[in-house]
DRENDO-1510 file (C-alpha; in Angstrom, 1 decimal, always signed):
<recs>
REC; n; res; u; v; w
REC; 1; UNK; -5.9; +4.6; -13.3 .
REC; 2; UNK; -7.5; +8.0; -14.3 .
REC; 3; UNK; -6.4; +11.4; -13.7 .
REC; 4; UNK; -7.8; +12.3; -10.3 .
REC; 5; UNK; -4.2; +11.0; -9.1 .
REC; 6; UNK; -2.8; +14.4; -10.0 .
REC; 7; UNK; -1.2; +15.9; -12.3 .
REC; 8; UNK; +2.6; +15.2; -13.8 .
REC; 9; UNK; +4.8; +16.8; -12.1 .
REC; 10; UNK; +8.8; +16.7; -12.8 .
REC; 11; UNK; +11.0; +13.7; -11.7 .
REC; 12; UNK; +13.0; +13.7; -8.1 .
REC; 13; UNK; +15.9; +11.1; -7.6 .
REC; 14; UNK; +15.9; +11.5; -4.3 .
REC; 15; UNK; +14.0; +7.9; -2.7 .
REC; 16; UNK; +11.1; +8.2; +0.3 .
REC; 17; UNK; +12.9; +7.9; +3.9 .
REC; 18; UNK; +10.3; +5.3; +5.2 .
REC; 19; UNK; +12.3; +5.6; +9.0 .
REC; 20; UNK; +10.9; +9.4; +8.9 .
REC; 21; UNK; +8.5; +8.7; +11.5 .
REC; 22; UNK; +7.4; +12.2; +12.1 .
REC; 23; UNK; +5.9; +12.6; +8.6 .
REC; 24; UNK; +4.4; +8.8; +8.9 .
REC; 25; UNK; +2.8; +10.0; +12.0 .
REC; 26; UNK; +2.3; +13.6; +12.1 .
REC; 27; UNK; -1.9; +12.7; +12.0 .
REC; 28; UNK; -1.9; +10.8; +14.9 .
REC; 29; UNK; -2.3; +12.3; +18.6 .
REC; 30; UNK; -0.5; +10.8; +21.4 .
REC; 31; UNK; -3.7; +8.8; +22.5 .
REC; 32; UNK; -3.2; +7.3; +18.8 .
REC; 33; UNK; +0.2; +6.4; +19.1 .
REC; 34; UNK; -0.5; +4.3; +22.9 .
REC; 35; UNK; -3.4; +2.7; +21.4 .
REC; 36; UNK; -1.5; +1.8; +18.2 .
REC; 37; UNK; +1.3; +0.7; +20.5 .
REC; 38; UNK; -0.4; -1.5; +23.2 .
REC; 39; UNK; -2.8; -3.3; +20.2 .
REC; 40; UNK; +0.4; -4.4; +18.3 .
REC; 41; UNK; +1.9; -5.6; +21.5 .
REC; 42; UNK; -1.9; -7.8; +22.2 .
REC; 43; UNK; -1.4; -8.8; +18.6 .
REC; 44; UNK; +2.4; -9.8; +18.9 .
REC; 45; UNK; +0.9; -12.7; +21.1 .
REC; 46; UNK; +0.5; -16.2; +19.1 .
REC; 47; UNK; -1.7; -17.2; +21.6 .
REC; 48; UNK; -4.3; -14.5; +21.7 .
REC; 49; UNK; -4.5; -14.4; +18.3 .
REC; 50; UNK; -5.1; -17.4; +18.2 .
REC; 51; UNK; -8.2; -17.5; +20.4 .
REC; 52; UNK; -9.4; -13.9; +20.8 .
REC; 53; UNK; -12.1; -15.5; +17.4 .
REC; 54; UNK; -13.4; -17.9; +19.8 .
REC; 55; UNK; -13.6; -15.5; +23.1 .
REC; 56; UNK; -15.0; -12.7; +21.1 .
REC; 57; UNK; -17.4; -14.7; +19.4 .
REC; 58; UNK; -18.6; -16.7; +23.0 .
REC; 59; UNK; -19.0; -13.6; +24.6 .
REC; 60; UNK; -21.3; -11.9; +21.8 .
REC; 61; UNK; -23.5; -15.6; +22.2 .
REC; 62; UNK; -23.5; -15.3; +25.8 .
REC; 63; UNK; -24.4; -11.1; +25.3 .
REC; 64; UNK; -21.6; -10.0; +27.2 .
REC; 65; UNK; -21.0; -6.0; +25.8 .
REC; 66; UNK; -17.6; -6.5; +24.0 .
REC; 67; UNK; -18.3; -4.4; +20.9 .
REC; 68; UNK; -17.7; -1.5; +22.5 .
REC; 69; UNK; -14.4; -2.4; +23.3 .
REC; 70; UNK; -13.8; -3.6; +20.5 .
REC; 71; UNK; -15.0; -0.6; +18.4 .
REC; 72; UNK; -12.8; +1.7; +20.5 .
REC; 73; UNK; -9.6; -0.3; +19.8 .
REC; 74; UNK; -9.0; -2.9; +17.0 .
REC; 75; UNK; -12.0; -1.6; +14.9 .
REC; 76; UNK; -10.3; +2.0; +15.4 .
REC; 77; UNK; -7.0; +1.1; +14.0 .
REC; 78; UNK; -8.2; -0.9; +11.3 .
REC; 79; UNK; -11.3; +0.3; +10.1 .
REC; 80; UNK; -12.9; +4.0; +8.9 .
REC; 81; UNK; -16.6; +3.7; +10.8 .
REC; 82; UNK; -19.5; +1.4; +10.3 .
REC; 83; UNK; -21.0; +3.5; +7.4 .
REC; 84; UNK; -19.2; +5.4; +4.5 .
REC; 85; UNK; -20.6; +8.6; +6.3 .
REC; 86; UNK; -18.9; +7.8; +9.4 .
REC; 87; UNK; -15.5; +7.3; +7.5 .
REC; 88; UNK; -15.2; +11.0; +6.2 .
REC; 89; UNK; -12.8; +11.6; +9.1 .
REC; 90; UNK; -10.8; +9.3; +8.1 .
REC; 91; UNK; -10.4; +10.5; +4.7 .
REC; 92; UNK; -10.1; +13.7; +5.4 .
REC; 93; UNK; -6.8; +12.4; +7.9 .
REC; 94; UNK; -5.7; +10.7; +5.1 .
REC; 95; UNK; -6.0; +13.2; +2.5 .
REC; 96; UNK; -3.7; +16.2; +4.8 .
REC; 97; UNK; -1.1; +13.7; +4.3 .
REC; 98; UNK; -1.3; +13.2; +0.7 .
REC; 99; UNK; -2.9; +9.4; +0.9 .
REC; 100; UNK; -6.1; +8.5; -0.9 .
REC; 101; UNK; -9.1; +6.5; +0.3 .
REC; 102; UNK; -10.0; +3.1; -0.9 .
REC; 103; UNK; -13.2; +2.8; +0.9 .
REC; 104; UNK; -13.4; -1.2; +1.3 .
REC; 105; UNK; -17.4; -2.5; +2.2 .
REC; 106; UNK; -15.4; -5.4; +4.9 .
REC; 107; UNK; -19.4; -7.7; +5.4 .
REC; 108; UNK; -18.0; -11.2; +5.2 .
REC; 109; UNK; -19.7; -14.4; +5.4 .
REC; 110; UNK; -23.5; -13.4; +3.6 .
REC; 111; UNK; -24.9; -16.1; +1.5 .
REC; 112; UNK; -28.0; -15.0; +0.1 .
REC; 113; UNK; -29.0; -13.3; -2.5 .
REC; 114; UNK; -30.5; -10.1; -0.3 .
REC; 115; UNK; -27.5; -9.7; +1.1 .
REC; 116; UNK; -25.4; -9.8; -2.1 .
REC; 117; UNK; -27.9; -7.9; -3.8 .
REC; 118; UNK; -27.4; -4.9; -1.1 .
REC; 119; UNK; -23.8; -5.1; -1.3 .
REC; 120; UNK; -24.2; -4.6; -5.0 .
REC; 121; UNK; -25.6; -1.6; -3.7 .
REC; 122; UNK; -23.2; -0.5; -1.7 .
REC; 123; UNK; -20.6; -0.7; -3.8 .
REC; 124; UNK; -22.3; +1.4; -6.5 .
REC; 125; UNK; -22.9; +4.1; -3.6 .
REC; 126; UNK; -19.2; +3.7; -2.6 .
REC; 127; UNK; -18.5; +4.5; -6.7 .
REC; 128; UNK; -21.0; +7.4; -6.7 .
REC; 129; UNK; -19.2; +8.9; -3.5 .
REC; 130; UNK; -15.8; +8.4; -5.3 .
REC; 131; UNK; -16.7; +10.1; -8.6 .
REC; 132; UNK; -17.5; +13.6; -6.3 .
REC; 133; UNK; -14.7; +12.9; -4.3 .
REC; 134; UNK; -11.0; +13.0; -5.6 .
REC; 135; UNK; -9.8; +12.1; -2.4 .
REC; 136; UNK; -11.0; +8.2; -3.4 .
REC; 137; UNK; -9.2; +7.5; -6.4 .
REC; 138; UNK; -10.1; +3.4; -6.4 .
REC; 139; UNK; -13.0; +1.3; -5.0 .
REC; 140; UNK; -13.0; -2.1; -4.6 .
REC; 141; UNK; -15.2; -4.8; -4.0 .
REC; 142; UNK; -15.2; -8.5; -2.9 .
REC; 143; UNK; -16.2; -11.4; -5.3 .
REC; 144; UNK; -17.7; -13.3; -2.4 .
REC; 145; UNK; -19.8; -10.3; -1.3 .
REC; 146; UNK; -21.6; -10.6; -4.6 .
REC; 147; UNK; -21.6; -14.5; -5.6 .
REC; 148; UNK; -22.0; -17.6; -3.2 .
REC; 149; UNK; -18.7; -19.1; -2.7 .
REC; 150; UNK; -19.7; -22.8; -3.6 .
REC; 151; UNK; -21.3; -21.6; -7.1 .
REC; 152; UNK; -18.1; -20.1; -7.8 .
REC; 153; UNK; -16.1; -23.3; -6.6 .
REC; 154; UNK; -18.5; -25.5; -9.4 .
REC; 155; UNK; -17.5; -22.5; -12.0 .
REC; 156; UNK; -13.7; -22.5; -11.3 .
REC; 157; UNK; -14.3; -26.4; -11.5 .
REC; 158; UNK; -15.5; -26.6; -14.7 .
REC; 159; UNK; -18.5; -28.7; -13.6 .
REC; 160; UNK; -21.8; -29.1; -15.3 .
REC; 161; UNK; -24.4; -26.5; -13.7 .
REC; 162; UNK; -28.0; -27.3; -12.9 .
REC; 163; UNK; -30.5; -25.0; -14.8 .
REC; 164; UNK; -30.8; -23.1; -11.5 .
REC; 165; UNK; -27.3; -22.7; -10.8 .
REC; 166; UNK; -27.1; -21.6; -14.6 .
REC; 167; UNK; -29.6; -18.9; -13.9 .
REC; 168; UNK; -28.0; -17.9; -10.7 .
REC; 169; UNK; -24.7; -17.4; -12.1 .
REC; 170; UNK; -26.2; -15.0; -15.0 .
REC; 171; UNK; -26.9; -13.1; -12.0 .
REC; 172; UNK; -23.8; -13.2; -10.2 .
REC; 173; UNK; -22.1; -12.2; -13.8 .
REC; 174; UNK; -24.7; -8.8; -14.5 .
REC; 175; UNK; -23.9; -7.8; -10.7 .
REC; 176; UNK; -20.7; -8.1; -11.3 .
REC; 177; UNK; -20.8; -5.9; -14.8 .
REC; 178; UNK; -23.6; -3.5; -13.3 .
REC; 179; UNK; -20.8; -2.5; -10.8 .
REC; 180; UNK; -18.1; -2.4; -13.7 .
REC; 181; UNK; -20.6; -0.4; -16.2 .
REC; 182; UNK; -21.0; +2.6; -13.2 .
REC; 183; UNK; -17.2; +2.6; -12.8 .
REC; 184; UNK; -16.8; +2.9; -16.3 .
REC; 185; UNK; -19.5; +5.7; -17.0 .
REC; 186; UNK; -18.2; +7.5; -13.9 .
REC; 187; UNK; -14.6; +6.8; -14.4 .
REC; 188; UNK; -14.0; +5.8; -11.2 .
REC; 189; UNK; -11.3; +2.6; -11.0 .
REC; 190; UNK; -12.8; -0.5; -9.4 .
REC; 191; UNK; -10.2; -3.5; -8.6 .
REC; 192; UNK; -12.1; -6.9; -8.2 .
REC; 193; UNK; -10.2; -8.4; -4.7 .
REC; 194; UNK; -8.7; -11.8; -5.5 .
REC; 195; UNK; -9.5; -14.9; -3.3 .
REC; 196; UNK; -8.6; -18.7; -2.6 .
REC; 197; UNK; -7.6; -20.7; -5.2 .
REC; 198; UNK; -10.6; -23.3; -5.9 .
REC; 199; UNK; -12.3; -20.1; -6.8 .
REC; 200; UNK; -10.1; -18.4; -8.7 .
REC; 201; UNK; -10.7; -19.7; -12.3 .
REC; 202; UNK; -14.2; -18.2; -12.0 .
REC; 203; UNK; -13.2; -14.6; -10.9 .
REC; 204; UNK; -10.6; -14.3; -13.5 .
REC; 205; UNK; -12.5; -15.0; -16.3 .
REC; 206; UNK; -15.1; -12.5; -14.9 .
REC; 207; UNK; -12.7; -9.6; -14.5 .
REC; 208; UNK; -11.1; -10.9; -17.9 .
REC; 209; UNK; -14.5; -9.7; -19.6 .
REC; 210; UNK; -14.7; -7.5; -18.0 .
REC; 211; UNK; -11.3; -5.3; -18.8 .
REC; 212; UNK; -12.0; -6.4; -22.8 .
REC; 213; UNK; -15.2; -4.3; -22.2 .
REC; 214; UNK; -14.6; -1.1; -20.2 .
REC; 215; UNK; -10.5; -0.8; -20.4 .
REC; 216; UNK; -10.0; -0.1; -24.1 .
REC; 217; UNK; -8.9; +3.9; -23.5 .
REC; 218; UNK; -8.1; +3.9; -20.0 .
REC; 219; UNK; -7.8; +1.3; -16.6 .
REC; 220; UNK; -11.4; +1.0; -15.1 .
REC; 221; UNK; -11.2; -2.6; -14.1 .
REC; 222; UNK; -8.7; -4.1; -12.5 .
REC; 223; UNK; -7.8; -8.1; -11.6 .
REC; 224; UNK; -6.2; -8.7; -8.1 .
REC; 225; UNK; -2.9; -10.9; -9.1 .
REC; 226; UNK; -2.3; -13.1; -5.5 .
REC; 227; UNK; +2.1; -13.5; -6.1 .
REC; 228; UNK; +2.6; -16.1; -3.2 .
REC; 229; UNK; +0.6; -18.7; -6.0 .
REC; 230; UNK; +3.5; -20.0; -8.0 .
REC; 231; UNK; +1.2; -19.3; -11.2 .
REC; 232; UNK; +0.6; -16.1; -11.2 .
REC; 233; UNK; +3.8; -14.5; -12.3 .
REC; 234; UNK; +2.7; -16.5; -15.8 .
REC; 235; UNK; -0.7; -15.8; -15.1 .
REC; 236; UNK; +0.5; -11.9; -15.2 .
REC; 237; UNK; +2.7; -12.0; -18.2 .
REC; 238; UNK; +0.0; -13.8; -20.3 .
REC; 239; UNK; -2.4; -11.3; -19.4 .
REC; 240; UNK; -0.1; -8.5; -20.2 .
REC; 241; UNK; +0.4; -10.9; -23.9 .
REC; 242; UNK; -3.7; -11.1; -24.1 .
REC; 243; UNK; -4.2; -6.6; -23.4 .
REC; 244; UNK; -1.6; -6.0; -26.0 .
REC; 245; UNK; -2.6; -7.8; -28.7 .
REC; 246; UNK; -6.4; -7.6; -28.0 .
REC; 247; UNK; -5.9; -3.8; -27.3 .
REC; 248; UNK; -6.9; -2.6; -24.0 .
REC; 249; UNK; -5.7; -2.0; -20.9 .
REC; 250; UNK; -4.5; -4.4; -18.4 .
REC; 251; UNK; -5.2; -3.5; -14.7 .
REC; 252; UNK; -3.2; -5.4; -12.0 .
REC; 253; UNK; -3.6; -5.1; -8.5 .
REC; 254; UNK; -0.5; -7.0; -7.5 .
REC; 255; UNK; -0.6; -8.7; -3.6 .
REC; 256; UNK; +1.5; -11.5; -2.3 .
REC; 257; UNK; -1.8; -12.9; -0.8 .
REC; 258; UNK; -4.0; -13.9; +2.1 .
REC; 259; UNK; -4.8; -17.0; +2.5 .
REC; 260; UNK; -1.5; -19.3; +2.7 .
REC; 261; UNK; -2.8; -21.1; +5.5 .
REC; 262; UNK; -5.9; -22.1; +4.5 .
REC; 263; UNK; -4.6; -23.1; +0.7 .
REC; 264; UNK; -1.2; -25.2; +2.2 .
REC; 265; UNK; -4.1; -26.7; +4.3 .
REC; 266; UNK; -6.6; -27.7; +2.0 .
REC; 267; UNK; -4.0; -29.3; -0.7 .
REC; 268; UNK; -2.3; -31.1; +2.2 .
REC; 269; UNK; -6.1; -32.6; +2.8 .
REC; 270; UNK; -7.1; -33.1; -0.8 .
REC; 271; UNK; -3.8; -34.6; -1.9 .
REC; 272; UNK; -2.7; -32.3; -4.5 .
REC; 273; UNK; +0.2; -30.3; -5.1 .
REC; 274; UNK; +0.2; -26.7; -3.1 .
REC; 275; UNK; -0.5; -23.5; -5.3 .
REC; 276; UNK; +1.9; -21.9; -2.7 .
REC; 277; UNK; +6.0; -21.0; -3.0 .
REC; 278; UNK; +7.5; -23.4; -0.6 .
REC; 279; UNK; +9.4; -20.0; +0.7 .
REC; 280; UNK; +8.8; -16.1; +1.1 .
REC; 281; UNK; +11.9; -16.0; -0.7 .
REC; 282; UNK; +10.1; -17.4; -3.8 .
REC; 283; UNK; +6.8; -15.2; -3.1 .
REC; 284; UNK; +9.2; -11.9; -2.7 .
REC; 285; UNK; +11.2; -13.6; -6.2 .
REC; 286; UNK; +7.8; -13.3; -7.9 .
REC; 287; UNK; +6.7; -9.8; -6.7 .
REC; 288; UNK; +9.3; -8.3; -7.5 .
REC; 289; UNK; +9.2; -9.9; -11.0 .
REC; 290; UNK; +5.6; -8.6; -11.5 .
REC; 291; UNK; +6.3; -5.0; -10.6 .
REC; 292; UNK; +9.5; -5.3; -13.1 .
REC; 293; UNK; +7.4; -6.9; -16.0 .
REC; 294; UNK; +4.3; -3.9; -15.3 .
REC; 295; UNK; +6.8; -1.4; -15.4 .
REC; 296; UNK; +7.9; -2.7; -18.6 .
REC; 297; UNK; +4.2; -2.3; -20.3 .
REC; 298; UNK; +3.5; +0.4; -18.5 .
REC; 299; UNK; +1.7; +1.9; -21.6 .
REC; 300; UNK; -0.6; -1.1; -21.4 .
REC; 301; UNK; -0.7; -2.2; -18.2 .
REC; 302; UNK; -1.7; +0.3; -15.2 .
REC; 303; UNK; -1.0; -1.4; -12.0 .
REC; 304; UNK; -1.3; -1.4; -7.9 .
REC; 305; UNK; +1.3; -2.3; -5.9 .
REC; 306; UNK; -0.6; -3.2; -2.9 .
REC; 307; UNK; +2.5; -4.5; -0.2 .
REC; 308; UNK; +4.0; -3.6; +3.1 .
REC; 309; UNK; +7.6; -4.6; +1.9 .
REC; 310; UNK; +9.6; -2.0; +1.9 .
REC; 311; UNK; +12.1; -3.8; -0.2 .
REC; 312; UNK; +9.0; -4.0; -2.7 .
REC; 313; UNK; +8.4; -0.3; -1.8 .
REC; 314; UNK; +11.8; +1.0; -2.7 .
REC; 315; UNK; +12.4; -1.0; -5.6 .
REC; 316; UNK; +9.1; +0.6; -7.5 .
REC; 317; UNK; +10.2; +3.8; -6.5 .
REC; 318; UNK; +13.8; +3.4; -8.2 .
REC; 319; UNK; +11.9; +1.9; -11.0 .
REC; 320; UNK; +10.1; +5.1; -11.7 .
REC; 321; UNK; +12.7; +7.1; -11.7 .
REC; 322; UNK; +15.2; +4.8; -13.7 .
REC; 323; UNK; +12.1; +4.9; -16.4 .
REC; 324; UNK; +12.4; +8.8; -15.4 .
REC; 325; UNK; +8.5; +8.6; -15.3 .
REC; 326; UNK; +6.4; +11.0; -13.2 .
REC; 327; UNK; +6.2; +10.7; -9.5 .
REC; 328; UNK; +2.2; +10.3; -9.8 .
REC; 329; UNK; +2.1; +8.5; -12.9 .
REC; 330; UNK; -1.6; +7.6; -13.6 .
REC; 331; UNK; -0.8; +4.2; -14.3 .
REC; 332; UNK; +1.2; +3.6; -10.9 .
REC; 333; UNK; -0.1; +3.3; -7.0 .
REC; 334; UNK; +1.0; +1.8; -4.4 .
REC; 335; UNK; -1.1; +0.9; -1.6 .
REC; 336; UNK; -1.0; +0.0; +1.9 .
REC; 337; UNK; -3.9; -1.0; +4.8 .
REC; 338; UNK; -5.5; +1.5; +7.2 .
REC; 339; UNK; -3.8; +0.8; +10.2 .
REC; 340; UNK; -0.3; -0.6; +9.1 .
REC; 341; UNK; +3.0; +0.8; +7.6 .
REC; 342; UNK; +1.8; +3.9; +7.7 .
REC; 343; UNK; +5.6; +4.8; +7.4 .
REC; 344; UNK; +5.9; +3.8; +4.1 .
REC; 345; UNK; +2.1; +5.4; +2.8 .
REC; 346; UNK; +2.4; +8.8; +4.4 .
REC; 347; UNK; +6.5; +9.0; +3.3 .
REC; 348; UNK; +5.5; +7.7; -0.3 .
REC; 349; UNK; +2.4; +11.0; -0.5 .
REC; 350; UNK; +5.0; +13.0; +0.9 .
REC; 351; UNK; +7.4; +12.2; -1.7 .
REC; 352; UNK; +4.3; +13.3; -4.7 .
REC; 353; UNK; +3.6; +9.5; -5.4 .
REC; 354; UNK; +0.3; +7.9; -6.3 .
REC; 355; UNK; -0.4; +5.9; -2.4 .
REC; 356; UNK; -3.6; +5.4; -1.3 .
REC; 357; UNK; -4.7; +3.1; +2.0 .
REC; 358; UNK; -7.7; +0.6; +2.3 .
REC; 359; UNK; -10.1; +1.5; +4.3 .
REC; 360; UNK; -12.2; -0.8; +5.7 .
REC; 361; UNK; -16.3; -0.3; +7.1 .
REC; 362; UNK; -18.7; -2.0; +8.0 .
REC; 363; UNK; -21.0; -2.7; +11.2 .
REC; 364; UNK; -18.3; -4.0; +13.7 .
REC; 365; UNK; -19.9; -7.1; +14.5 .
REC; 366; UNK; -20.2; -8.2; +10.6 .
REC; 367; UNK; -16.4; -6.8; +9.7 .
REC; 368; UNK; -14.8; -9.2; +12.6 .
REC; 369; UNK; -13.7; -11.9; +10.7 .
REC; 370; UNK; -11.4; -9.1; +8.8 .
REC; 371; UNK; -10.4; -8.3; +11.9 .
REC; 372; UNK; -9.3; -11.1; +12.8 .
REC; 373; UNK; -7.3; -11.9; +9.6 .
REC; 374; UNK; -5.6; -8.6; +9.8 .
REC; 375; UNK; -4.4; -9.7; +13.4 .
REC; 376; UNK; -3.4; -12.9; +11.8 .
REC; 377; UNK; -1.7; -11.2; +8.9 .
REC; 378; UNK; +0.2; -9.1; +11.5 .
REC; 379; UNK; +1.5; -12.2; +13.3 .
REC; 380; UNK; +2.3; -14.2; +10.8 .
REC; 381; UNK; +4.3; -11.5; +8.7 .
REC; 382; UNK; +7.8; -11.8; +9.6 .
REC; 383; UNK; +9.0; -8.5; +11.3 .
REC; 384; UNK; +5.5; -6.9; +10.9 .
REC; 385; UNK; +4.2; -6.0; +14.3 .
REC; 386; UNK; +8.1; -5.6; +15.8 .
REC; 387; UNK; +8.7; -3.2; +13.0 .
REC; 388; UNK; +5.4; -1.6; +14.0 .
REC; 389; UNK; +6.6; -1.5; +17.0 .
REC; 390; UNK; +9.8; -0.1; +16.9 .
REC; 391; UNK; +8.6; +2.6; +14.6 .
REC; 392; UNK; +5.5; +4.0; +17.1 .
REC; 393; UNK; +8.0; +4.0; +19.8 .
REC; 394; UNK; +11.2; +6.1; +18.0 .
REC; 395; UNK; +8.0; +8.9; +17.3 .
REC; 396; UNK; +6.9; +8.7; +20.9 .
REC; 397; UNK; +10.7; +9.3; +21.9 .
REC; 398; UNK; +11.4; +11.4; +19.1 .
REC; 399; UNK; +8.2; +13.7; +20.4 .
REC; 400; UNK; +9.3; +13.6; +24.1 .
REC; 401; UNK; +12.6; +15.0; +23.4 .
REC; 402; UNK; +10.9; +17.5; +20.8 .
</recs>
């Protein structure tokens, strides 16, 4: 991570106090806090997260005018705007409490090569914007936004291309390293998103090349490690192994992962053995490991901690100060989604720590499949939405009685 993070500044034993709800919210007005408030109750709700997809997506078809609504309340908690423009007041709220930007281009589902060429676009312009802008320390980008998912599945495969799927994956590949180059001549960090399994093997071995070429003096790409996979921990320490001795810089965004679902599903179907810890347990095990084992390199290995655990949280924090390393250490980040834990992101910034939030954008139309997932994510996290919960309502108290 470069040095837009800050600068060092001395070591402070004292640990965030992520139940400090009037520094997690001190940006947000009371009509903030009700919205927040009443979405997380909707989301609570199995059932309607279940089938809010299919309502929302019958009454676009049948032209019904639910993207207003939808704008003024899910896409307002979890997103910036529709364009990187319209997401400069988010940065800006953000930024007075001591949380950087990850501007995230959320378009999901685009096939063709237009649309992945524009979001090669788009992603350099988010990079440009970033290198003028210290309050966006990292960009990002999705794999999928840039390649066609089933070329990547044949890649990850190992099978035998045609010439034309040759051609198109040279393409895919100087995309991919046209983004990279810019970060690297702008020194702007960009992490390359992680995604399911059966298309895995292809990304890593992009983002591989990639670090060999533009990480040798400092972290300008960085590999997304997905910890609920029961190979990644190894996948991680042999990585760490391969920067070492090949002499550059590994950069780990570590997640425990998004798809669980979908990958328990499709091995279920397919008749082969899950990639997924049988238990959170396992998946916490194994996150925990990884930030222990990037800590350890942390000369060689510069690393975002990208979790809403505040176990995971705390025990990074202790880490840094039991290595008695800087507060803002370049090499060190943690990260958090617009929208959620906002208790443990604003109390993090508070404390002088590298924390920075994704922020989604995107048309609202195109960005409501990650919508959707974030609703998902919110259910199916155990504790998330009631701890949401239970934190909006102490500050609403805690500001009545004030």
């Amino acid at each position: 991570m470069n040095q837009n993070l800050g600068e060092t500044i001395s070591t402070n034993i004292d640990l965030p106090d992520f139940n400090d709800t009037e520094i997690a919210f001190k940006g947000k007005t009371k009509e903030d806090l009700n919205r927040a408030y009443w979405l997380f109750k909707i989301i609570s709700s199995n059932f309607l997260t279940k089938v809010g997809p299919y309502l929302t997506n019958s009454a676009i078809k049948f032209g019904l005018p639910v993207i207003p609504l939808i704008k003024k309340t899910i896409f307002a908690q979890f997103c910036g705007g529709e364009t990187i423009e319209e997401c400069n007041a988010t940065i800006a709220q953000l930024d007075s409490g001591k949380v950087g930007t990850i501007l995230d281009y959320s378009v999901e589902g685009e096939q063709q090569e237009k649309s992945f060429i524009h979001t090669t676009e788009e992603i350099m312009a988010i990079i440009r914007k970033a290198k003028t802008d210290p309050r966006i320390p990292l960009t990002v980008f999705k794999p999928t936004g840039v390649a066609r998912f089933e070329l990547l599945k044949k890649v990850s495969a190992k099978a035998s291309l045609s010439t034309a799927e040759q051609a198109e994956y040279f393409k895919v590949k100087a995309r991919i390293n046209q983004i990279c180059r810019l970060a690297y001549e702008l020194d702007v960090p960009v992490m390359i998103d992680a995604e399911e399994s059966w298309i895995q093997n292809a990304i890593d071995d992009i983002a591989t090349e990639m670090m060999r070429t533009y990480n040798r003096e400092r972290a300008i790409v960085y590999n997304t490690y997905q910890l609920y996979r029961n190979d990644k921990l190894a996948s991680l320490q042999a990585d760490i192994y391969l920067a070492e001795t090949d002499g550059f810089i590994l950069g780990a965004k570590l997640v425990r992962g998004a798809y669980m679902e979908k990958e328990r599903e499709r091995a279920q179907r397919m008749g082969y053995p899950s990639p997924i810890h049988a238990s959170k347990e396992a998946t916490d095990t194994d996150y925990n490991e990884a930030i222990k084992r990037c800590m350890k390199h942390i000369e060689h290995t510069a690393f975002v901690a990208g979790t809403h655990n505040e176990q995971s949280c705390r025990l990074l924090a202790e880490l840094i100060n039991e290595y008695r390393l800087p507060h803002n250490h370049p090499h060190i980040c943690f990260s958090q989604l617009l929208g959620m834990s906002d208790n443990l992101s604003f109390n993090l910034g508070s404390a002088g720590y590298n924390v920075t939030k994704y922020v989604p954008y995107g048309p609202v139309k195109s960005v409501l499949p990650y919508l959707f997932r974030r609703a998902e994510e919110n259910t199916a996290i155990a504790g998330q939405t009631g701890r949401e919960l239970k934190l909006i309502a102490a500050e609403k108290e805690r500001r009545r009685t004030n």
